[in-house]
N, C-alpha and C positions, 0 to 999 in steps of 0.2 A: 345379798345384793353386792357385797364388795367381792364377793368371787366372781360376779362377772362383770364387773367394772374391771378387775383384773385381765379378762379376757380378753377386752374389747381391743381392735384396730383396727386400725385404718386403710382402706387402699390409697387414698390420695391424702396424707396428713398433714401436705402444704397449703390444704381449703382451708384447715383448723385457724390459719393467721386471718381469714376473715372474718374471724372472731371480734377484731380490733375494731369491724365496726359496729361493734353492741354499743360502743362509746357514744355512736352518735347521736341515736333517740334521747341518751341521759342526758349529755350537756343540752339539746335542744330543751328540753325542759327544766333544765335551769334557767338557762338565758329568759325561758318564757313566764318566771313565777311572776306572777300577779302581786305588785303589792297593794293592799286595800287601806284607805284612809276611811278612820269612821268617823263621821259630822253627826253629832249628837244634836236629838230636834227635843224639845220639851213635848211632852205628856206622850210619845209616838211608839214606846214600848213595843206594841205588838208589830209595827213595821221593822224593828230592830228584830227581833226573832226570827222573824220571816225571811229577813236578809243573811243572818248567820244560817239560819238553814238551807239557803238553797247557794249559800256560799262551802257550805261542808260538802253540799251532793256534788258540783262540778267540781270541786278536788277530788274524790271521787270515784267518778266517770272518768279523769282525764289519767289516773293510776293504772284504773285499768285498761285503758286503750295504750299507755305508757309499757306495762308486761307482757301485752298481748301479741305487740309489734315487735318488743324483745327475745319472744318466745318465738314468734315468726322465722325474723331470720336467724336466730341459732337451730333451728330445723333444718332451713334450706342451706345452712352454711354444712351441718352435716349429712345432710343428703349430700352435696356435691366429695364430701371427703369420703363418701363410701362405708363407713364401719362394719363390722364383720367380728362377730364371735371366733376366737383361736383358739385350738386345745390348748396352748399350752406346751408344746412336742415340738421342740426348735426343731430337732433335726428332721421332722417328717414332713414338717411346715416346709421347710428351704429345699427337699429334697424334687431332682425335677421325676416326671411321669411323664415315662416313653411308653407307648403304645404301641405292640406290635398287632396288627390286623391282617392275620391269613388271607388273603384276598385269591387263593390260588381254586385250579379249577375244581376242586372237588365240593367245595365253598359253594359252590351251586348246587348242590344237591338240597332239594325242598323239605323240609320242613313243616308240613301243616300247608298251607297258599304261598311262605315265603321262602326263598332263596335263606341256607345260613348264612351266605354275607348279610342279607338285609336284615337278620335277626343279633347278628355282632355289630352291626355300624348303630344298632339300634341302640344296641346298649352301653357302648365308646360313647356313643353318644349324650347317653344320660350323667356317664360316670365325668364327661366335661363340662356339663350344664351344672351339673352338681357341685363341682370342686371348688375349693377355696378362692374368693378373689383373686387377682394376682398370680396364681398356676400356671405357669408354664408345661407347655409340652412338646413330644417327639413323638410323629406317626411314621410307622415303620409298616414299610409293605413288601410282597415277594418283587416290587419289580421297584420301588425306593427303598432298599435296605440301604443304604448309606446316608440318609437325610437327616444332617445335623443342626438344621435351624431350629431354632427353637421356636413356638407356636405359643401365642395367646390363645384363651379359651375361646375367644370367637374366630379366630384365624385356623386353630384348629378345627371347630364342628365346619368351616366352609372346606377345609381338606380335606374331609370327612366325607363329604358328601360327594366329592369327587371319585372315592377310590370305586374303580369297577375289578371286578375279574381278569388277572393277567398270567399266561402264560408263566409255568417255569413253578419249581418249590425252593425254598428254602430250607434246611433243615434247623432244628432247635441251634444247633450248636453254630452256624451261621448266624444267626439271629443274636444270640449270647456277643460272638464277637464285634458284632455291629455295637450294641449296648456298652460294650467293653471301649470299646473303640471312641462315642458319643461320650465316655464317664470323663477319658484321657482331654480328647480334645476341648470339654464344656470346663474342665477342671474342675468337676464336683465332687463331695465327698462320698454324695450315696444318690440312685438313684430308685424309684421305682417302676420297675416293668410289668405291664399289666398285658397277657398275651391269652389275646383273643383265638382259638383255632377251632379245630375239629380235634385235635390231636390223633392224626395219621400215624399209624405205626410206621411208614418208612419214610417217614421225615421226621417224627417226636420220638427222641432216644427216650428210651424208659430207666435209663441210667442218668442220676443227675450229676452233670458236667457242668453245673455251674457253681460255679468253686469262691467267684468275690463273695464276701460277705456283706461287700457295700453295696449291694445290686439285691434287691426286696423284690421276691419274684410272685406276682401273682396271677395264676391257672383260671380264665374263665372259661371253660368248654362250650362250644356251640356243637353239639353233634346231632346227627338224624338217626331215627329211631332205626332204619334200616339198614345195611351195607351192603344189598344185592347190587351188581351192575354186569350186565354183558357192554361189551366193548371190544372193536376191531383192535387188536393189539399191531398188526405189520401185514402189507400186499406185498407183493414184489413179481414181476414178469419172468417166464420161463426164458425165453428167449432174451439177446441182451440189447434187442433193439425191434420196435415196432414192427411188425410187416404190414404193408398195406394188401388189400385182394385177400388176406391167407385170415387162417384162424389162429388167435392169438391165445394164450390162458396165462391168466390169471390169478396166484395161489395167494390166497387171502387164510390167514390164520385169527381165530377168534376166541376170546374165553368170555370166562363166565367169572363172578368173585361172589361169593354166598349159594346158596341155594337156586340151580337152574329151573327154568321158568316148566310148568308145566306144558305150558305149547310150547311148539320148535318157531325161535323167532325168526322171521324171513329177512335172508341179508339181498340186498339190492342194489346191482350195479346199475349205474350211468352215465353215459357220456355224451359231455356236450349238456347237460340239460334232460336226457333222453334217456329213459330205460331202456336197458338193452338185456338184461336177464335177471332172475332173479332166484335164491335156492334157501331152503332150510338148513338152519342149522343144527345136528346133532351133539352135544357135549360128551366127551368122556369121561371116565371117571376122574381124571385129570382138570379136569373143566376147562380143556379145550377140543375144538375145532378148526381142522385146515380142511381148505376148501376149493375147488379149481373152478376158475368160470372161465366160458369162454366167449368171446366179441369178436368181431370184424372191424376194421377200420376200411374207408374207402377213399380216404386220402393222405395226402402226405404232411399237413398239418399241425400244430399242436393238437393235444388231443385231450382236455380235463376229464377225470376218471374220478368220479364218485362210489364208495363203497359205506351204503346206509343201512343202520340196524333201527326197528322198529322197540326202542327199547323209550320205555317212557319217563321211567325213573330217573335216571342221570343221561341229560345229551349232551355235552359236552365233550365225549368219545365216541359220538353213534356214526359220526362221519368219518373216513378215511379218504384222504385226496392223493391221486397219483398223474404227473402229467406228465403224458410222454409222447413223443415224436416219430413218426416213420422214417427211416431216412433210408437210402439209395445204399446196397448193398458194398459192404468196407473193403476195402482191396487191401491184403494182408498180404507181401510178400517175404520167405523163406528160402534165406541164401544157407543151404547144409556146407558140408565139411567134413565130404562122405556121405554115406548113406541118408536118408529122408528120417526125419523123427517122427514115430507112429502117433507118440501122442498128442504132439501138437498138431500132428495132421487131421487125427481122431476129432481134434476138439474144437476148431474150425469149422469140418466138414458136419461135423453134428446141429448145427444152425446153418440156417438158410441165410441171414443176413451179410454175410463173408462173402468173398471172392476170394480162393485162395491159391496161389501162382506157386511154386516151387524151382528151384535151380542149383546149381554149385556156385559157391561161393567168389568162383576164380571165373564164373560167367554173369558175373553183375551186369545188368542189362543202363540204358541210359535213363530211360524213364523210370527213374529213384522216386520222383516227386507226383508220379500220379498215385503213389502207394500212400494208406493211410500208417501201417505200420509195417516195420523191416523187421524181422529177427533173423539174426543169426545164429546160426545153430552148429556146435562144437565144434567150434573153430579155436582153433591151437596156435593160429599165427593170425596177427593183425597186421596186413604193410598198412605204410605213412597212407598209399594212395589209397585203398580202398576209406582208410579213414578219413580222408579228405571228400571222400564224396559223401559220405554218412555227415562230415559236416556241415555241408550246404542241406542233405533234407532236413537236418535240424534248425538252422537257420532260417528253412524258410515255413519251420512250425511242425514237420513232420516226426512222426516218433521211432524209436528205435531200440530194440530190446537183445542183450545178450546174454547167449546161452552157452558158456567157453567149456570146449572139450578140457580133458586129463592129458597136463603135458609138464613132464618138469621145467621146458625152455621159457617161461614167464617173461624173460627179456621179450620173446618173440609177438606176444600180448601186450606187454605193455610198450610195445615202439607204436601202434597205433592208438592204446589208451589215452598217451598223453595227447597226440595231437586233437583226440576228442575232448578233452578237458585236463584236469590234475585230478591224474588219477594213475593209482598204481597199486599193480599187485604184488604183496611183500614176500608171500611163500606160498607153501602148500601142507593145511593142515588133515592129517590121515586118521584122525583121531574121528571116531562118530559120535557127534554131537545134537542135542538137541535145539531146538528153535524154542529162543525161550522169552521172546516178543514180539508180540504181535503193536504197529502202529494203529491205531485204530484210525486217527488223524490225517491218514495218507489218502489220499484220492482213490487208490486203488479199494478200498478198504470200507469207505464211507458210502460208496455210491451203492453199494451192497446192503443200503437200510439197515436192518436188525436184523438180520438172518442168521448172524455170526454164533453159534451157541457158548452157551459161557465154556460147556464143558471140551471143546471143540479141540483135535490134538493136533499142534503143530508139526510140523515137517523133522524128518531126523535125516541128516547127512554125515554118507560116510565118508566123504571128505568133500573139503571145500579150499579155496581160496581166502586168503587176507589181505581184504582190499582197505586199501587208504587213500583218501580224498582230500584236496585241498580247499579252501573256502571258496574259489572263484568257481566249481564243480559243484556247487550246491550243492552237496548229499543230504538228501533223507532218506533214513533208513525206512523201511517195510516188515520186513521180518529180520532179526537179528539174535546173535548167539549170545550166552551171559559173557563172554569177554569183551562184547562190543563191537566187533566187526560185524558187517552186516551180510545175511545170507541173500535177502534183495535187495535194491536200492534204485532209488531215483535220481537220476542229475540231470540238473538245467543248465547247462553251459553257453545255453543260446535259448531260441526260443521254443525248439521242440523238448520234448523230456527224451531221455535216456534213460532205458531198465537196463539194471546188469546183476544176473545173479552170480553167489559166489561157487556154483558147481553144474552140472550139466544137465540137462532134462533127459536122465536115461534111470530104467531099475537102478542101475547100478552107483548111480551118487546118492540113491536114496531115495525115499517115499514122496516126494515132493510130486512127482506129477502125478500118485493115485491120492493127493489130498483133496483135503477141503476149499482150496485155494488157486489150485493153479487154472479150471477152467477158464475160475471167473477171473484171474488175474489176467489169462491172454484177451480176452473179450474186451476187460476194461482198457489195456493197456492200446486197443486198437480203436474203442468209442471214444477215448481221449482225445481222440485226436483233433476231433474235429468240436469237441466241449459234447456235455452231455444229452442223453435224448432222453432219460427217464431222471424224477425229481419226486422224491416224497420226505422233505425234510422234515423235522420238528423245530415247534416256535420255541425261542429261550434257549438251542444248546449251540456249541460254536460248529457252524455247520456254514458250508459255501456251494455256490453254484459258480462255474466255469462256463466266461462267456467268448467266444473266439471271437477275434476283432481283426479284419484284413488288414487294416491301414494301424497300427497300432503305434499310438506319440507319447507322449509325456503328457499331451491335455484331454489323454480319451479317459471320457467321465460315464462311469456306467449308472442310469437311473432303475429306480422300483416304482414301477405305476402298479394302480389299482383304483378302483372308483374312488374319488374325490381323493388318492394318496399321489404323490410326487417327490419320493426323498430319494438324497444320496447316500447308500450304505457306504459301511468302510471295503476297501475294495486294495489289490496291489495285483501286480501287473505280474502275470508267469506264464511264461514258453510266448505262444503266439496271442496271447490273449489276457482277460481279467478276470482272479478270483475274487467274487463277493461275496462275504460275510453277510448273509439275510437272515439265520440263524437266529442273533441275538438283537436285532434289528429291528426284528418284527416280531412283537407278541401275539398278534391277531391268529388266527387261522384262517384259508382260504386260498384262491391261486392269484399268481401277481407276476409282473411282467417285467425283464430286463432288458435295459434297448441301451442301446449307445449309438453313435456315430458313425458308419461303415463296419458295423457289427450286424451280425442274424440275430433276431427278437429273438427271445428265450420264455419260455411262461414255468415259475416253478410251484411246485405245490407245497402247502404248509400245513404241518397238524399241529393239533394241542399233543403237549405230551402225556406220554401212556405210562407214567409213573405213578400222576393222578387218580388213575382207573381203579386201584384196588383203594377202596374205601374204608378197608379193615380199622379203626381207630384204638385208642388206647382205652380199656376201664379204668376211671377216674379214680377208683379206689386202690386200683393195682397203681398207679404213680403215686398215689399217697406215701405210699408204703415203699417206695425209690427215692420221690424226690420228698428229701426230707433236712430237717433244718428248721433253726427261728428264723432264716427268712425265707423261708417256702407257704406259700398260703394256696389255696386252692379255692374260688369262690363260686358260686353259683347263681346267686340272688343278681340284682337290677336296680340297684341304689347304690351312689357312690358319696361317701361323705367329704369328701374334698380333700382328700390325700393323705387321709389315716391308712391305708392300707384293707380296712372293710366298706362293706357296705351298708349302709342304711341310712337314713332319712335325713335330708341337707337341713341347712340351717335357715330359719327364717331371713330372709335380706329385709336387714335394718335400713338401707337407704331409703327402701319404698314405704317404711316407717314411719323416717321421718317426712317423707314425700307427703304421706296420707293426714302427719302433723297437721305440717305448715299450709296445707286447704283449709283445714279445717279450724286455725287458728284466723286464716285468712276470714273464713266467715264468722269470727266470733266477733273479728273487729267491727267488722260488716254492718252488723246486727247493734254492736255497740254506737256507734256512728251513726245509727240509724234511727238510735234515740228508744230503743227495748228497754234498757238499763234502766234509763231515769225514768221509763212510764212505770215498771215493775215499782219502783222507788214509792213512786206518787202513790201507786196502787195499797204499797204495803202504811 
């Protein structure tokens, strides 16, 4: 008994001073004793007995209605203080419990009838209900990792009950730093982490990185029995802009992750709502499939493009959205400097969406500005004037791309470099060099979805330029060498962009126009121009859609509609128009709308990410055997005992103890009062 009198505390141990009124009923019954005078009668004896007896019984009765009403309220005074059994384990007791809860998309994959989110909240759940009075906690999700308030048990199961399925992964070691981070700012000594996942192999290291000793880690797995999933992994259009009237295609690339299905799953496009074709898919031994489909548009329109697989298992990947636009054929004009370049002309003329003009350099025509893009092609001299007119189409948003011949005279280049920005070329390197960065980040670059292969070889120049820029020239680099100079680059010096690469588009500077890059580089550098016609972003990564704005001020505010949605993303303002961040903005999936004030609507498309797709997770046994330590635990069971670190069975709550008491003391007086006592009396 005195070991767990030991035990015993308190949550509210300031109720304990209402203790003081046990005083009360005592002194009341002092003040009330009865004193008895006894009048002796002659021969009356048996009346004298009869009065000390039924004088002993209401002393009594009135004892016991006296402890019964003492016992009363020292019940309800300890119901209100809460008591609660403690191991004894200072430091496990004070330590807080952060909860990280995978809420990402794979998290949906079923289980039996339920979703594994609903199978992890279920048992977060329990392990809050469970926990020691008084526990504090931190829920940690892929899309709150940085939430450092701290959370009451009932504050937490109602945040609990909020988390849905959000865009984007975290990985362990994100997660770690988060916890690391909440240990600094709360000032705790230790806490414990209790992480809820599936444990994904490409976001759970199987190598343990987590190194504080004061951070108590514990593994509850929620996995499905399965890891099969087909899933659209990337679409992208042949062509680098809609046609209307004509036939468009389509390349839709697909895998598989486990064991492919024994039917061929039928993938299905649509647009608008509307099937428009549909085809099987074959796997390889690779466990993929590319695939070309082809549609018609018959207007000039936005155009939502759904690509749907009949996969039943996991749908949170069965959808791919692509929306894109027709637009009116780009006028691309080509001022040479000498002879015509084949392959820029090759690469033009190879899409029907261009218009493309040709001339010498020395016969610049006046209408600069009805052209979506200029290139100049191996030009050895730049005068002031030619550059003065290149700066009004920049100025008034149009774009302009250079392609500078092999000339020692560089003063002769850079007398009109400068007047297009700060910018200048320092020498001339003969050294052949490789491209040994690629920006992924760049406009040019991005709009190209995932097509990029990891192994993909960059450009080799057998000489180039070293060009230098000053900060009012914006430069971003595009492709650039390990010294740093960049081999393309982009400037904003006003409102159109500026390409200027550092060597010439011929054999002879180098592989650069039979790469991987240069068609789609002159297509994008000419759809620029006018913001883009095709959109198949992912929700969660830092990704923008470019929206042209005529009238462009200081108060044009670009919005994001969508059914019952109306926000302002983060947005800044380049060349003629505004880049918006909807990337990280929008976790949802689905297509959504950008409008501004003397702006053209834009509609873009959003997927969930396809990082999630492969399901592969980790054997529980294989991180055993990694992540290891006395604070490494790994659990499995659905009991939590209030922030020991395992699980099993909570502790009775002594409040509704004493709750269930003080009724039942309540009716003892009841019964007492009621005059039970003295008939038993009589009776005995």
């Amino acid at each position: 008994m005195c070991t767990y009198i030991c035990l015993v505390s308190f949550l509210y141990p300031l109720f304990l001073l209402a203790g003081l009124a046990l005083a009360i009923p005592i002194l009341i019954h002092l003040f009330n004793l009865r004193r008895y005078k006894t009048v002796y009668f002659p021969h009356t004896r048996f009346l004298k007995n009869i009065q000390l007896k039924s004088q002993k019984q209401s002393q009594l009765r009135y004892k016991w209605l006296l402890a019964l009403r003492l016992l009363f309220l020292a019940c309800i005074i300890l119901a209100f203080a809460q008591p609660f059994l403690n191991s004894g384990n200072k430091k496990d007791g004070n330590a807080l419990s952060i909860i990280y809860l995978d809420n990402s998309a794979s998290m949906t994959a079923k289980k039996g009838a339920r979703t594994l989110l609903e199978i992890a909240k279920e048992k977060a759940s329990v392990q809050i209900k469970n926990s020691a009075p008084g526990s504090k906690f931190l829920l940690l999700t892929n899309d709150k990792i940085n939430n450092y308030q701290p959370l009451t048990a009932t504050q937490a199961l109602a945040e609990l009950q909020m988390v849905e399925a959000a865009a984007g992964t975290k990985t362990s070691q994100q997660v770690a730093g988060s916890v690391a981070a909440a240990l600094r700012n709360e000032a705790l000594g230790a806490v414990n982490l209790y992480y809820y996942s599936d444990f994904q192999q490409n976001s759970f290291s199987a190598i343990n990185k987590l190194k504080e000793n004061n951070i108590d880690f514990y593994g509850i797995p929620v996995q499905a029995e399965i890891s099969e999933n087909i899933f659209v992994d990337t679409a992208y259009l042949l062509a680098p802009v809609l046609q209307t009237g004509q036939s468009n295609a389509l390349v839709v690339r697909s895998r598989v992750i486990g064991k492919a299905p024994t039917e061929a799953p039928v993938l299905q496009l649509s647009m608008n709502g509307q099937v428009k074709t549909a085809t099987g898919l074959n796997f390889g031994e690779k466990g993929e499939s590319t695939d070309t489909l082809s549609f018609q548009v018959n207007d000039s329109r936005w155009q939502k493009i759904e690509l749907v697989l009949n996969d039943a298992s996991v749908r949170f990947d069965d959808t791919f959205r692509v929306s894109a636009r027709s637009a009116p054929n780009l006028s691309v004009l080509v001022l040479n400097d000498g002879q015509a370049n084949p392959f820029i002309q090759a690469a033009y003329k190879a899409s029907s969406g261009f218009r493309l003009m040709q001339m010498q350099v020395d016969q610049m025509p006046a209408d600069l500005h009805e052209y979506n893009l200029i290139v100049l092609n191996g030009i050895k001299t730049l005068s002031v004037s030619t550059a003065t007119k290149l700066n009004e189409v920049l100025k008034n948003g149009g774009n302009v791309a250079i392609f500078p011949g092999k000339t020692n005279n560089t003063a002769a280049l850079n007398d009109g470099l400068s007047a297009l920005g700060d910018i200048k070329i320092l020498n001339m390197d003969t050294a052949v060099q490789t491209v040994s960065t690629l920006q992924q980040g760049s406009p040019l670059v991005r709009d190209m979805f995932e097509r990029i292969p990891e192994n993909v070889q960059l450009p080799i120049s057998n000489w180039h330029y070293n060009i230098q820029a000053g900060l009012t020239a914006n430069q971003q680099s595009v492709l650039s060498f390990r010294s740093g100079y960049p081999f393309l680059a982009v400037y904003t010096p006003s409102r159109g962009q500026l390409y200027i690469a550092a060597s010439s588009a011929d054999a002879e500077a180098g592989n650069f126009t039979n790469s991987y890059f240069f068609v789609p580089f002159l297509y994008q550098m000419a759809v620029q121009s006018h913001g883009g016609d095709v959109y198949a972003l992912t929700a969660g990564r830092d990704q923008s859609a470019y929206l042209p704005v005529k009238e462009l001020t200081d108060r044009t505010v670009v919005h994001l509609y969508a059914d019952g949605l109306d926000v302002i993303p983060p947005q800044r303002t380049v060349a003629a128009g505004v880049e918006v961040n909807v990337g990280k903005v929008q976790q949802q999936a689905g297509f959504y709308t950008l409008a501004a004030a003397a702006a053209d609507t834009s509609i873009i498309a959003i997927n969930q990410d396809r990082t999630e797709s492969d399901l592969k997770s980790w054997d529980i046994n294989t991180l055993k055997k990694q992540w290891e330590g006395d604070h490494i635990h790994w659990l499995q069971d659905s009991s939590y005992n209030g922030g020991q670190g395992s699980f099993q069975a909570s502790n009775f709550p002594l409040w509704k103890v004493c709750a269930i008491l003080a009724v039942l003391l309540l009716l003892a007086e009841t019964y007492v009062l009621a005059g039970g006592f003295r008939k038993q009396n009589i009776a005995t």
